[in-house]
Rosetta silent file (secondary structure, phi, psi, omega in degrees, C-alpha in Angstrom):
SEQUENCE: XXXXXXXXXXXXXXXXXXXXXXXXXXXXXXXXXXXXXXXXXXXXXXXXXXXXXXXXXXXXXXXXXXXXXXXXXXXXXXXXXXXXXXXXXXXXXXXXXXXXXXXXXXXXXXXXXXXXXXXXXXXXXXXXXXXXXXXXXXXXXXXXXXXXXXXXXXXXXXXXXXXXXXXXXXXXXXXXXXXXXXXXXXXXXXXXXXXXXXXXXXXXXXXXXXXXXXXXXXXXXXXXXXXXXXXXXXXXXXXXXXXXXXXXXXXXXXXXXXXXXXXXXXXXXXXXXXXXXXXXXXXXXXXXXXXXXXXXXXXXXXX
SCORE:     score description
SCORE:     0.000 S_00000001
   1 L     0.000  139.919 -172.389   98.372  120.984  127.220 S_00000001
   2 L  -148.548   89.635  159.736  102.411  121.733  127.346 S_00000001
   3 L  -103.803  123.201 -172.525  105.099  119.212  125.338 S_00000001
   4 L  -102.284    1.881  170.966  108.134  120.252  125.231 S_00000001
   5 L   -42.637  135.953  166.550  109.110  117.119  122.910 S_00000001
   6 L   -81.124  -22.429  143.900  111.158  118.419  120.332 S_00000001
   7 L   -33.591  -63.070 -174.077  109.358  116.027  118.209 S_00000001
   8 L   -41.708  142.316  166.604  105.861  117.332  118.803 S_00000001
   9 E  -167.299  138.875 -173.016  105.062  119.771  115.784 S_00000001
  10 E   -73.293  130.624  176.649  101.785  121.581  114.791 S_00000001
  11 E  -140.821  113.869 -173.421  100.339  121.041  111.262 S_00000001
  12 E  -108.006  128.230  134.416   97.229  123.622  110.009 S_00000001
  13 E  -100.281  108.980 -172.748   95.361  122.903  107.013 S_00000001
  14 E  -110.455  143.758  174.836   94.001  125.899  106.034 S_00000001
  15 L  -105.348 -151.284  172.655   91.501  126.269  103.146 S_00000001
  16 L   -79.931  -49.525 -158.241   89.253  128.735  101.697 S_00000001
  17 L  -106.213  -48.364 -147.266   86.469  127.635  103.709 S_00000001
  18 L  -124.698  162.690  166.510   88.133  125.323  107.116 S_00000001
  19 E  -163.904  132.527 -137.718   90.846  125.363  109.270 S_00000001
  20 E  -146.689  109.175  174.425   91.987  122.212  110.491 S_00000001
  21 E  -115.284  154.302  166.447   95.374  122.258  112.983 S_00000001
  22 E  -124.268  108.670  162.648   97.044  118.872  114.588 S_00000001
  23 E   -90.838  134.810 -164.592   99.182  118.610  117.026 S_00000001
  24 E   -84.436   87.019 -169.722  101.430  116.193  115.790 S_00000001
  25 L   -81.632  160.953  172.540  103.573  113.202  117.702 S_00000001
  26 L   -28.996  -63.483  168.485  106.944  111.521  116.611 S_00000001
  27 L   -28.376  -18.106 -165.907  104.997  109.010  115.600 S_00000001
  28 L    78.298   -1.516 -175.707  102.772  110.543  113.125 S_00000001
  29 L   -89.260  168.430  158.540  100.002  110.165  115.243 S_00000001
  30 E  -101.568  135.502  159.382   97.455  113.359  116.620 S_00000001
  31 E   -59.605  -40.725 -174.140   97.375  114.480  120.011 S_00000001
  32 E   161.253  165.180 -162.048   94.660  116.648  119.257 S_00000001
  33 E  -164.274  151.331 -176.301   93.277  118.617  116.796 S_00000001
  34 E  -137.067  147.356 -141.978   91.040  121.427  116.508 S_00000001
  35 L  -133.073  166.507  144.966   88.589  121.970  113.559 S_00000001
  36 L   175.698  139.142 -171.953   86.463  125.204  112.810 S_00000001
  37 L   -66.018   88.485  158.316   84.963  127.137  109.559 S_00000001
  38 L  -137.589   52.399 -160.342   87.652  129.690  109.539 S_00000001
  39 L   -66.385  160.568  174.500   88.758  129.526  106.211 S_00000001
  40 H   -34.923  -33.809 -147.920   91.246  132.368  104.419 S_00000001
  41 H  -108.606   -3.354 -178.038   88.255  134.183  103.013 S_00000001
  42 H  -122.373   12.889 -162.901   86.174  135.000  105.511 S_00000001
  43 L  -107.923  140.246  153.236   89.269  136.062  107.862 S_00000001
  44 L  -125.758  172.652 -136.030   91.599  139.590  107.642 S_00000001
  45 L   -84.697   -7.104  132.613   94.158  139.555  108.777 S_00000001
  46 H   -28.867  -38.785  178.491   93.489  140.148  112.580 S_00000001
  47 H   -96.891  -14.251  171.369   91.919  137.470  112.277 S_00000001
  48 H   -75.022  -42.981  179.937   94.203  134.968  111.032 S_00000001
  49 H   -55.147  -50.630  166.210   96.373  136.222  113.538 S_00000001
  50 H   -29.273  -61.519  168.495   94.067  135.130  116.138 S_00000001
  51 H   -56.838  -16.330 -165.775   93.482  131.804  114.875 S_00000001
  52 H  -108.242  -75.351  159.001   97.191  131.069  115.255 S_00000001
  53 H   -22.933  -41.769  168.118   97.568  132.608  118.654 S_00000001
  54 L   -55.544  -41.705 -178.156   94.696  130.548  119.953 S_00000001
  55 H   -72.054  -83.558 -163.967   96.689  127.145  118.670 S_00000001
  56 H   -35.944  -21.493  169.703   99.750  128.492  120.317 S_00000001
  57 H  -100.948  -15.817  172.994   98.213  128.950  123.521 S_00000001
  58 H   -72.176  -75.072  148.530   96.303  125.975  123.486 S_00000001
  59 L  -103.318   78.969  175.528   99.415  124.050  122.804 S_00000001
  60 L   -33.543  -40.127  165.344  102.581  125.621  124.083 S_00000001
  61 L  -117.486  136.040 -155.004  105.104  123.291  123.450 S_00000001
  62 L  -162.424  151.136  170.798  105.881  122.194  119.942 S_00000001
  63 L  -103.468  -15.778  160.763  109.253  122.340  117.757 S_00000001
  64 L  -144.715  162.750  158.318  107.550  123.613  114.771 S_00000001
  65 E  -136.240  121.944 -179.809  104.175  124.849  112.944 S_00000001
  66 E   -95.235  155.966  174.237  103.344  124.270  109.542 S_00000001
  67 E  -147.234  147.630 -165.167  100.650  125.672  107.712 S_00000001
  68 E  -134.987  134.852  168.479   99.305  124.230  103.972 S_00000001
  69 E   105.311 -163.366 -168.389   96.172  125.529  101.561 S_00000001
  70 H   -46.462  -30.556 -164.469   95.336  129.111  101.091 S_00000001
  71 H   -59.088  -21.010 -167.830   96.960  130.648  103.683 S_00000001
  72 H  -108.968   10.905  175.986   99.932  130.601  101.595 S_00000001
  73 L   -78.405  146.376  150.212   97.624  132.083   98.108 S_00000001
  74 L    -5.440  -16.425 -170.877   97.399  135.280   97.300 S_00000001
  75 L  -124.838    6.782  167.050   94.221  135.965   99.415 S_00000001
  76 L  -114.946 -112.340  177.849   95.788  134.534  102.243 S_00000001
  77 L  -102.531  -27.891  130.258   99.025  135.680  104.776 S_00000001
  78 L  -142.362  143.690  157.275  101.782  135.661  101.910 S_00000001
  79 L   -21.844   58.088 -155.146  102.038  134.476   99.347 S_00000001
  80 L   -91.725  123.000  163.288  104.758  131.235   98.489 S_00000001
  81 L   -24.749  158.431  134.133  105.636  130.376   95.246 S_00000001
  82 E   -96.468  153.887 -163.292  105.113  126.974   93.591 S_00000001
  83 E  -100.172  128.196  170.119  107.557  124.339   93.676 S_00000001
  84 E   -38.557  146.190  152.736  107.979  122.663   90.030 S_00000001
  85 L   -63.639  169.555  -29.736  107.139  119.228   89.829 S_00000001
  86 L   -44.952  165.640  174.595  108.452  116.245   90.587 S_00000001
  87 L  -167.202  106.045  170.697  108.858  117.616   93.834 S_00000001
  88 L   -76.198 -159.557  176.795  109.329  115.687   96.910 S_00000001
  89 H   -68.843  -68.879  157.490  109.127  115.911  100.599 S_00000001
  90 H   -22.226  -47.248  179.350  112.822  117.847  100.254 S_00000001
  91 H   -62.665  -53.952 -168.816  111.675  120.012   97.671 S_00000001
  92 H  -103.724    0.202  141.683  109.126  121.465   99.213 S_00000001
  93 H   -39.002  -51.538 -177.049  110.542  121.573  102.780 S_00000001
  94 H   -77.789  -42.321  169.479  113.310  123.837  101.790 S_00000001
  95 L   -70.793   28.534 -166.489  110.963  125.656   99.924 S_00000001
  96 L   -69.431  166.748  155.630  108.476  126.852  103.102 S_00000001
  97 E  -107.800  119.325  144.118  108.270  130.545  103.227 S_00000001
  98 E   -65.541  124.331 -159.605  108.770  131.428  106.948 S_00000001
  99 E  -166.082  137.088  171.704  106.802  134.453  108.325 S_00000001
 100 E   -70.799  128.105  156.276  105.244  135.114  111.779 S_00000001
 101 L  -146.884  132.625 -171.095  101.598  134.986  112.490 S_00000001
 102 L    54.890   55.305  179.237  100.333  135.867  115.391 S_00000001
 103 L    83.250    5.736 -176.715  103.276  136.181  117.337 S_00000001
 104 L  -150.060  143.391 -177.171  104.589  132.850  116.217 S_00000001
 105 E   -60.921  124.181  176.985  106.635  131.386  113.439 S_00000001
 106 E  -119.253  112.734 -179.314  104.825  129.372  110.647 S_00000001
 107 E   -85.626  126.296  162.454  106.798  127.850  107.733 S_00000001
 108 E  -105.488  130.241  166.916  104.120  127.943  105.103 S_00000001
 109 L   -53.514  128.132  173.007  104.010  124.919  102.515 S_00000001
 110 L   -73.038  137.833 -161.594  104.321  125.629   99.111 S_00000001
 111 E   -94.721  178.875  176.120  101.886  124.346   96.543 S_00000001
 112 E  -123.995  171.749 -158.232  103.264  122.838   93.531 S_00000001
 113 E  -141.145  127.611  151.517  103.087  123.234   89.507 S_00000001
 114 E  -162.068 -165.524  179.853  103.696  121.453   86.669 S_00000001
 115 E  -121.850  107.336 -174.026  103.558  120.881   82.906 S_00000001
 116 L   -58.605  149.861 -175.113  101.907  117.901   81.738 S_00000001
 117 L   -60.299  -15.905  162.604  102.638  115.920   79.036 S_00000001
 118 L   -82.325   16.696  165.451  100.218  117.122   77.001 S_00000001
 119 L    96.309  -21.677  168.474  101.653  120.451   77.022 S_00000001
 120 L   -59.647  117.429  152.800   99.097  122.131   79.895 S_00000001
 121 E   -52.915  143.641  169.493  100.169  123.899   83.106 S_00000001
 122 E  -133.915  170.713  150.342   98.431  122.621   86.496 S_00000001
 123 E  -144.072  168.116   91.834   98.847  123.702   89.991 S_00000001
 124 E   -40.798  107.531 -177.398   98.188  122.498   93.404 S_00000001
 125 L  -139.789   99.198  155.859   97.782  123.815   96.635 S_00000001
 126 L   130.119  -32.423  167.991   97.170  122.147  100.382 S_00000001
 127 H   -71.893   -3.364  168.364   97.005  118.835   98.472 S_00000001
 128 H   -59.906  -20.101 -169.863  101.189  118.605   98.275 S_00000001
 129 H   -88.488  -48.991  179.877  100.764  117.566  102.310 S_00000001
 130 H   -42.325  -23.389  172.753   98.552  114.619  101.543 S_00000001
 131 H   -99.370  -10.389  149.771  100.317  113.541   98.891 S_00000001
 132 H   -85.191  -22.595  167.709  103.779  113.378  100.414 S_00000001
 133 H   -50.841  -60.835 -177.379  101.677  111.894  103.277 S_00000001
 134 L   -94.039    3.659  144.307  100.670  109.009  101.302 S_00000001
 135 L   -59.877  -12.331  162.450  103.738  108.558   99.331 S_00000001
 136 L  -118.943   15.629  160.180  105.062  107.405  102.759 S_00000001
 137 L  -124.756   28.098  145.290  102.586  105.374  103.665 S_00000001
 138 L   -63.215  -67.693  173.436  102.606  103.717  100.151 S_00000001
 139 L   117.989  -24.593 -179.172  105.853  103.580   98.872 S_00000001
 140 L    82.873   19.807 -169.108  104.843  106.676   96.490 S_00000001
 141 L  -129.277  148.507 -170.238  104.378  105.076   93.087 S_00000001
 142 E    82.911 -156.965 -155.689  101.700  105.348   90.625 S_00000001
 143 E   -99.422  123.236 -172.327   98.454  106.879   89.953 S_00000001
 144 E  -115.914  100.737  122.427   96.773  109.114   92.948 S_00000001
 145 E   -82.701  143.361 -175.505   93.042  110.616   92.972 S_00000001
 146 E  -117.397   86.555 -166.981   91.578  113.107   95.571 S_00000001
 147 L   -88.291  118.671 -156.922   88.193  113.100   94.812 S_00000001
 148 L  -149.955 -172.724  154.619   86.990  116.844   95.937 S_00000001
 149 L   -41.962  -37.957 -172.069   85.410  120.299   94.858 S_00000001
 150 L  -146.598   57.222  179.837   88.731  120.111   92.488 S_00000001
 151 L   -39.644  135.214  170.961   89.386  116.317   91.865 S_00000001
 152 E  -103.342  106.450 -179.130   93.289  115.738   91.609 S_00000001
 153 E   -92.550   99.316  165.386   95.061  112.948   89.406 S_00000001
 154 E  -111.790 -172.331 -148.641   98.730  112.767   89.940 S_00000001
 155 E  -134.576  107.111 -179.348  101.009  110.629   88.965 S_00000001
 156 E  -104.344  132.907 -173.588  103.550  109.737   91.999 S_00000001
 157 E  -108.471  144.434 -175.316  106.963  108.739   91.087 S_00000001
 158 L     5.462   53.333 -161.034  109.192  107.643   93.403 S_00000001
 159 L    99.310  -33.036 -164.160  107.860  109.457   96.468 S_00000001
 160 E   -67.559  167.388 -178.987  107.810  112.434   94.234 S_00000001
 161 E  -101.419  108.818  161.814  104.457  114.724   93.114 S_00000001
 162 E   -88.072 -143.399  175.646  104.790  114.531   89.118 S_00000001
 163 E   -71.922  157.108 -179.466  102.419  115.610   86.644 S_00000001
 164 E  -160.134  150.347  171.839   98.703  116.135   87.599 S_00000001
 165 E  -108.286 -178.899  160.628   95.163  117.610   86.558 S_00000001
 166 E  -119.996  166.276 -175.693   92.717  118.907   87.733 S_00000001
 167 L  -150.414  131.345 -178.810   88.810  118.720   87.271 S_00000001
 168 L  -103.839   32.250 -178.815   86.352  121.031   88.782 S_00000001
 169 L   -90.608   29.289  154.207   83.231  118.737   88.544 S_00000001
 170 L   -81.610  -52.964 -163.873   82.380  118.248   91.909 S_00000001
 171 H   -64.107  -21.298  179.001   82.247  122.314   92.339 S_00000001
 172 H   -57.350  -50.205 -147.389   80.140  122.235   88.309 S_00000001
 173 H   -73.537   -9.473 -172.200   78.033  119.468   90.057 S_00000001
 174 H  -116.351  -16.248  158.015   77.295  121.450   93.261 S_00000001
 175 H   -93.839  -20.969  138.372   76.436  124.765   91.170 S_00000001
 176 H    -7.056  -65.500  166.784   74.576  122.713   89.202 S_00000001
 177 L   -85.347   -7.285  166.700   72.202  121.291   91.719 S_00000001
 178 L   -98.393  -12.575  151.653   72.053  124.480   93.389 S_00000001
 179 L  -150.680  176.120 -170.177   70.484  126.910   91.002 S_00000001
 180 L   127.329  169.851  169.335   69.930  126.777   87.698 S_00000001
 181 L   -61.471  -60.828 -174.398   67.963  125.081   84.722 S_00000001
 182 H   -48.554  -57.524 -157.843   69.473  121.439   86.248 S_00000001
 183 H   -79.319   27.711 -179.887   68.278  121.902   89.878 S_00000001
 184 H   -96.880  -10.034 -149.874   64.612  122.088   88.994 S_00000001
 185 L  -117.211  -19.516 -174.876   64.913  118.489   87.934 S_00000001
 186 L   -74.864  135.732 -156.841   67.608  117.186   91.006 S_00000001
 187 L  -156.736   87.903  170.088   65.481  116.061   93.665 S_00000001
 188 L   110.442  169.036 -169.558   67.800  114.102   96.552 S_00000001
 189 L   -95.748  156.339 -170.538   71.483  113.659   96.726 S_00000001
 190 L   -86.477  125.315 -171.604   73.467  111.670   94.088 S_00000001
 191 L  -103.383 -164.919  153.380   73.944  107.799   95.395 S_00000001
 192 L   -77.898  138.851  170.203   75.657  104.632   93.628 S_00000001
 193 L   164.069 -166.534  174.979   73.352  102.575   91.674 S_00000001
 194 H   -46.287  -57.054 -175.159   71.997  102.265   88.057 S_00000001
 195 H   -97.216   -0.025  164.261   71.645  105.688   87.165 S_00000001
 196 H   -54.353  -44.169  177.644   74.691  107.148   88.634 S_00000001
 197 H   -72.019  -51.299  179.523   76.543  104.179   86.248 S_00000001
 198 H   -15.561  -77.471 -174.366   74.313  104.782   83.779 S_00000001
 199 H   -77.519   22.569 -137.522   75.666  108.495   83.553 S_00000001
 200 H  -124.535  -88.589  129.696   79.387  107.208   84.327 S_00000001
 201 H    22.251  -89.514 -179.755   78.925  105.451   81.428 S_00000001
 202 H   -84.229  -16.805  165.585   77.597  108.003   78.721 S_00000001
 203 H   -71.794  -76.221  168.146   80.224  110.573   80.269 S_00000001
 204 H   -52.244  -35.149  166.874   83.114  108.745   79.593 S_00000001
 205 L   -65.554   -5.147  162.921   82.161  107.385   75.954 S_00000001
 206 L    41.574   41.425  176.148   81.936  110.999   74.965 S_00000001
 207 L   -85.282  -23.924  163.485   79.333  110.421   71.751 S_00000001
 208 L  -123.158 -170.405  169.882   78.346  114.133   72.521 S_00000001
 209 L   -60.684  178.999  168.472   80.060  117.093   74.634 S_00000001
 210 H   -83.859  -35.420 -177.347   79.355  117.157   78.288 S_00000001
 211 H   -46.167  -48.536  179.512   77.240  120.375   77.858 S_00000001
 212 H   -52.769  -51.681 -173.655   75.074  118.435   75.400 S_00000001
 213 H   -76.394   -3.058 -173.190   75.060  115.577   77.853 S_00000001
 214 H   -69.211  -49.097 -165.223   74.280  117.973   80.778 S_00000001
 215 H   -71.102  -41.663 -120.366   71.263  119.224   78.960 S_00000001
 216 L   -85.607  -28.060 -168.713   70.332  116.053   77.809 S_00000001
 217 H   -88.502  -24.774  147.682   69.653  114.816   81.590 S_00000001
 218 H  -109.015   11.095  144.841   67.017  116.712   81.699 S_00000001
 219 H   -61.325  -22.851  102.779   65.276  115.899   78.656 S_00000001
 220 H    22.290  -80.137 -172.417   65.807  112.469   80.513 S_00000001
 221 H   -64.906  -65.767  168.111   63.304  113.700   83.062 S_00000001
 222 H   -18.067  -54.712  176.165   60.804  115.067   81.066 S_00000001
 223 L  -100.964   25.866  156.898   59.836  112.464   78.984 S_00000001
 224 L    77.863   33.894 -163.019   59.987  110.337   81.779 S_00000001
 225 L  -114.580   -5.973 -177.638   63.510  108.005   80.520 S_00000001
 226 L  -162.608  147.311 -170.035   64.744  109.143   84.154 S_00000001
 227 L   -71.514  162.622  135.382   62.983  109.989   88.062 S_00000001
 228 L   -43.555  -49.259  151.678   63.703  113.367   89.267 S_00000001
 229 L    -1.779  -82.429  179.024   64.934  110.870   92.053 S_00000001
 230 L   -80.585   -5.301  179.671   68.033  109.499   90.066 S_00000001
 231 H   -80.808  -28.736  138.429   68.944  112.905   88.441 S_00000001
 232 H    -9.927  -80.145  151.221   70.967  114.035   90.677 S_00000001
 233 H   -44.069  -35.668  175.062   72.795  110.673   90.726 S_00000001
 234 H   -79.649  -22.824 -158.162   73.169  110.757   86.553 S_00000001
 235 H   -95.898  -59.930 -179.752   74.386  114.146   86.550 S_00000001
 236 H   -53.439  -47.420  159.962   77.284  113.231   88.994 S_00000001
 237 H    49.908 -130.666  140.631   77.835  110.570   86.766 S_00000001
 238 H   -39.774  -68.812  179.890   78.406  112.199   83.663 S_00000001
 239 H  -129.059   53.001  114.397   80.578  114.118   85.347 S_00000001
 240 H   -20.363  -67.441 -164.850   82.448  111.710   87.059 S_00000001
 241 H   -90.909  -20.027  171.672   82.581  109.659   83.995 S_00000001
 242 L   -78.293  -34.522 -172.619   84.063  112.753   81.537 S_00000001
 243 H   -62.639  -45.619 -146.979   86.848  112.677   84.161 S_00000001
 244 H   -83.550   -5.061  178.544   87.467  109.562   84.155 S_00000001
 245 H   -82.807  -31.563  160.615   87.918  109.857   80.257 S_00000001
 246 H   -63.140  -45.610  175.896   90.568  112.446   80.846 S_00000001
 247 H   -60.563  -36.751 -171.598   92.352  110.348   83.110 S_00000001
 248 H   -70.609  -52.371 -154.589   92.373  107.491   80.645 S_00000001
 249 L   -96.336   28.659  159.649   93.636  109.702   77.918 S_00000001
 250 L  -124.788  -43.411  176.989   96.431  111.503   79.933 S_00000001
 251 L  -108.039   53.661 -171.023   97.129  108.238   81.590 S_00000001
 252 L   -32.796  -52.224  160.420   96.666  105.222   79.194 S_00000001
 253 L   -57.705   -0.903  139.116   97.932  102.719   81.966 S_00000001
 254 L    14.930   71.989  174.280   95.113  103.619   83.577 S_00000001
 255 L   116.162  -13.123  168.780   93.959  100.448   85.820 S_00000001
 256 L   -64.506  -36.666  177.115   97.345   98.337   85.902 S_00000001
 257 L  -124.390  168.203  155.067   97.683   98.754   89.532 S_00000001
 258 L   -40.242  146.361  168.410   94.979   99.845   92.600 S_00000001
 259 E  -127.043  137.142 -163.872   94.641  103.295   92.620 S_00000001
 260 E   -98.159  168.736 -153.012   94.388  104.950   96.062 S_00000001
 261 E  -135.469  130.169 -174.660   91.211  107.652   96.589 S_00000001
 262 L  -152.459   97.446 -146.849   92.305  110.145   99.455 S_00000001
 263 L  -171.966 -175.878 -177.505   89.566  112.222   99.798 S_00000001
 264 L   -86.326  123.800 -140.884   85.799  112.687  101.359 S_00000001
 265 H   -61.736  -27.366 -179.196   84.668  109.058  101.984 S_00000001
 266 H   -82.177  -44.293  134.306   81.423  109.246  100.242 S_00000001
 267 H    12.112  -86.094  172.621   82.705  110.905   97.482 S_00000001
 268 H   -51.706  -47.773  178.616   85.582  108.379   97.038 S_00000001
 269 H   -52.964  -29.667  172.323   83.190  105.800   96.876 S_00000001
 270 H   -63.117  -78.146 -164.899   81.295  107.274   93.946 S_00000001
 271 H   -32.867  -54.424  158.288   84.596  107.112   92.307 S_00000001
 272 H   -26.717  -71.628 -160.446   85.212  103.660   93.573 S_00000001
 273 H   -62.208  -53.599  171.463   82.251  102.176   91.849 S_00000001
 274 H   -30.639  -38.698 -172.134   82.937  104.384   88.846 S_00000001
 275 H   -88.948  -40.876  167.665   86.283  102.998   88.427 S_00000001
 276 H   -54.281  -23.974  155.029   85.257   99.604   89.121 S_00000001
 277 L   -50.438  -31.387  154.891   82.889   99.622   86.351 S_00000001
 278 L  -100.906   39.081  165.233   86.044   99.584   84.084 S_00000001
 279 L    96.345  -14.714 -135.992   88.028   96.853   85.696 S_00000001
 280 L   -97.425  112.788  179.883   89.852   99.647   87.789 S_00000001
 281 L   -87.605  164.829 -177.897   90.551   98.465   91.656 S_00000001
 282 E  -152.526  175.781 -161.432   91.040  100.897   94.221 S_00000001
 283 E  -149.870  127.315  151.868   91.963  101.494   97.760 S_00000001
 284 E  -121.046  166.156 -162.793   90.700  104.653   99.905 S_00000001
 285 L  -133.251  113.645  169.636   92.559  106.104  102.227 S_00000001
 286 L   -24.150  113.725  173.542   92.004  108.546  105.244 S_00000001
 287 L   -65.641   -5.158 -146.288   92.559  111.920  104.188 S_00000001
 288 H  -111.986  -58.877 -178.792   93.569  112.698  107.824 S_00000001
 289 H   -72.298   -2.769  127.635   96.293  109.823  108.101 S_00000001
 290 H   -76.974  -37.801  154.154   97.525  111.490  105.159 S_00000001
 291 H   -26.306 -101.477 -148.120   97.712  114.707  106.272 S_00000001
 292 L   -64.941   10.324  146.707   99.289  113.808  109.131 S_00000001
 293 L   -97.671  -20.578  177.802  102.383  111.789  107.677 S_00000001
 294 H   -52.064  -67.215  179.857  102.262  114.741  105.187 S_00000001
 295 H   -41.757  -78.188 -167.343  103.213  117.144  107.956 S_00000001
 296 H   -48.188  -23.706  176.832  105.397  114.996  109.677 S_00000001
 297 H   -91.515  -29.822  134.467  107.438  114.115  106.560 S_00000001
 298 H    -3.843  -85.562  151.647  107.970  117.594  105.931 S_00000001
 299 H   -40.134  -65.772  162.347  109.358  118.273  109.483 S_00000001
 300 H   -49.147  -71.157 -158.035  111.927  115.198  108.859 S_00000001
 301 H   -51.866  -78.205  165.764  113.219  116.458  105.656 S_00000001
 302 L     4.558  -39.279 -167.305  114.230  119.838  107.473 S_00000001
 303 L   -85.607    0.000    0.000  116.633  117.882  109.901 S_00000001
């Protein structure tokens, strides 16, 4: 395929794990897109090169190529700062690191950092395109989750990325159910229902720690107060439902407007019901069709 649109521009999300490129119309729309596990970590740097070479021949004409996620961490092709929060589409445009790979220039995005009001450092990285993505297909105000491996809260202010946490309890909940004391008792994947609220529920009221409530799910099974079935489901939960206690208590307005979910749709959905259990409405939104205003809004700031 060969566009010579000066519009057209290339946008790779690269992870740990994936590597996800678009080519990219005026429009925001994809052209095409090519998908494959070829994440930072499993790549050197021959190999990175490759992957980029491959796009580039594959689609020849393009006005720019961005790259987002690891590629720009330490373990991937160099290393770019973080941009403080707030940080907008501007901010972190000007703040790409440019560097060739594989014979062709790639401004890599920078992830961003900030310090929360409670006094904490976070960072981000490869979620800054989605979330300038969906600040422009939004309006860019309020309360943000990316429910993931490393659920993301931020707080978007006038387009901008302000403060945000992080939570690693999808990746607890997935070593969890994969070895361990817990995964003798998880038997099936965690759905929506009773005990999924259940443990939603007893996570967020926080009458013991979460370790305590961790164990606690499978003394659950044992004496028979919960199936092997639903533990799974209770366990996400819990911790699901600890998050969602952090979020209240970093964000006290918590539930005044929809909050949008930008993220892996079944996932989001757990989240969904979770939040709707307190009153909390929500919206989700294609992680892709964030991307890919991410990208694009990027490119426009540049001009």
């Amino acid at each position: 395929m060969s566009l010579a649109a000066d519009d057209v521009i290339i946008g790779i999300n690269w992870g740990s794990s994936n590597f996800r490129a678009y080519l990219i119309a005026g429009d925001g729309g994809a052209l095409d897109e090519v998908s494959a596990p070829k994440g930072v970590i499993g790549l050197d740097r021959g190999g990175m090169a490759q992957m980029v070479a491959d796009i580039v021949v594959r689609w020849p004409g393009h006005a720019a190529i961005y790259a987002s996620g690891m590629i720009g961490s330490n373990v991937g092709w160099v290393e770019t700062p973080y941009v403080e929060a707030p940080a907008g589409a501007a901010d972190l445009s000007a703040a790409t690191v440019k560097t060739r790979i594989g014979g062709a220039e790639v401004a890599i995005v920078p992830g961003v950092s900030c310090r929360r009001s409670d006094g904490a450092p976070d960072v981000l990285r490869g979620e800054e395109v989605e979330l300038i993505g969906l600040a422009t297909l939004t309006g860019g105000d309020g309360l943000v989750a990316l429910p993931g491996t490393h659920t993301k809260w931020v707080w978007l202010d006038g387009g901008r990325i302000g403060e945000f946490f992080t939570s690693m309890s999808g990746e607890i909940f997935d070593r969890l159910t994969a070895q361990g004391l817990l995964a003798s008792i998880a038997d099936g994947n965690a759905q929506d229902g009773e005990a999924f609220l259940q443990g939603v529920a007893a996570g967020r009221e926080r009458r013991q720690s979460l370790g305590t409530l961790l164990f606690g799910a499978r003394a659950r099974v044992m004496v028979g107060q919960l199936a092997r079935t639903d533990a799974a489901s209770y366990l996400r939960g819990l911790l699901i439902g600890s998050e969602l206690g952090d979020a209240a208590s970093l964000y006290p307005w918590l539930g005044v407007r929809s909050i949008p979910l930008v993220g892996n749709a079944a996932l989001s959905e757990l989240y969904a019901s979770a939040l709707a259990a307190y009153g909390v409405e929500t919206e989700i939104t294609d992680s892709r069709r964030a991307c890919l205003a991410g990208f694009r809004a990027l490119h426009e700031a540049r001009r």
